[in-house]
C-alpha positions as CSV (number, residue, x, y, z in Angstrom):
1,X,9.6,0.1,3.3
2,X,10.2,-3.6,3.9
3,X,6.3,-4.5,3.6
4,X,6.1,-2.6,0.2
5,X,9.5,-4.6,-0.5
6,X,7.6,-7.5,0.6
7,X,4.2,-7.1,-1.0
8,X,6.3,-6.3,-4.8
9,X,8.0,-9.6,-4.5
10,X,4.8,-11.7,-3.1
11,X,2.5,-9.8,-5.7
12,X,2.1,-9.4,-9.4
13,X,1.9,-6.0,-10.5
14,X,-1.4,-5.9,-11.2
15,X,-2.4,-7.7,-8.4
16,X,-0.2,-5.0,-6.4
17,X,-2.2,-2.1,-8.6
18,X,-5.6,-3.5,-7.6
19,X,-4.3,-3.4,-3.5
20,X,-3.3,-0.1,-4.0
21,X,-6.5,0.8,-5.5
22,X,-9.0,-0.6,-3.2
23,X,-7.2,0.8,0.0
24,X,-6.6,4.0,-1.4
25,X,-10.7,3.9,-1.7
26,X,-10.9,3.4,1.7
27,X,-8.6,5.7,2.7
28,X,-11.0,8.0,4.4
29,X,-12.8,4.8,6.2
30,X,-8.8,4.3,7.7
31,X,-8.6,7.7,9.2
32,X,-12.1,7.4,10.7
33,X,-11.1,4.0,12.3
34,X,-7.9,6.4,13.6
35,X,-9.4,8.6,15.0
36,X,-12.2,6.2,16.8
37,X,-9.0,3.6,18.2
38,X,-6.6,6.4,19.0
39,X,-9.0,8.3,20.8
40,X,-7.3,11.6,18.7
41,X,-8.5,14.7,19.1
42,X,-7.2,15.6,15.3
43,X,-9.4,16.3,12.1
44,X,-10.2,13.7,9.7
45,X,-8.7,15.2,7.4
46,X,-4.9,14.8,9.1
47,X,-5.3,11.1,9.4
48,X,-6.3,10.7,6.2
49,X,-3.1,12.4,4.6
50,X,-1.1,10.4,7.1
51,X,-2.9,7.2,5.6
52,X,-2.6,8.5,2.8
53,X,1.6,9.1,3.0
54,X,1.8,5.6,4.7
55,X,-0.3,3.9,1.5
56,X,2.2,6.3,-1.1
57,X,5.0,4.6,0.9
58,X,4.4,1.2,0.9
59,X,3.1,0.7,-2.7
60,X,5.5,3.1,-4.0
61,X,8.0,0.6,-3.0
62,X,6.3,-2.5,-3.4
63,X,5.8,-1.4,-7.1
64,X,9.4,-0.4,-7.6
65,X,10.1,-3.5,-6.2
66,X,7.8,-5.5,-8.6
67,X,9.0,-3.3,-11.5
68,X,12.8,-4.7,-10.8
69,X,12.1,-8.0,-10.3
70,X,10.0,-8.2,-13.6
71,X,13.2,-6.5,-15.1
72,X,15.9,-9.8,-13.6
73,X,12.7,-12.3,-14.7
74,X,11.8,-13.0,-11.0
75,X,8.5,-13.6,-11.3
76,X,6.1,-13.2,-7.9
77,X,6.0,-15.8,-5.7
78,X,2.5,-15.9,-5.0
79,X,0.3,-15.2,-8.2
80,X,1.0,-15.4,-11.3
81,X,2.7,-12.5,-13.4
């Protein structure tokens, strides 16, 4: 929650949009690299929904975050809006 708090106030919302989009692209490439650094003897297919819920998470917030901050004129602090 505090790096998708983080990422909305750094980030303009389409540069936050386009972050979102490119990891959730490599989504299954992340549970693949799970599974070969953890060692886990889980599917794919489990570490790609819990990559998936971690990615829903933090952009979820970072987007609400951007989405209030647009609305009190804070504009991101890296980027431009």
């Amino acid at each position: 929650m505090v790096a998708g708090g983080l990422i909305g106030l750094l980030l303009p919302g389409a540069q936050v949009w386009n972050k979102f989009l490119i990891l959730l692209a490599l989504l299954p490439f992340l549970g693949a690299s799970d599974i070969l650094l953890l060692r886990s003897r889980r599917p794919l297919s489990f570490w790609i929904r819990a990559c998936g819920f971690e990615l829903g998470t933090v952009f979820g917030m970072a987007g609400i975050t951007r989405l209030l901050c647009d609305r009190m004129g804070v504009g991101a602090l890296l980027g431009t809006s």
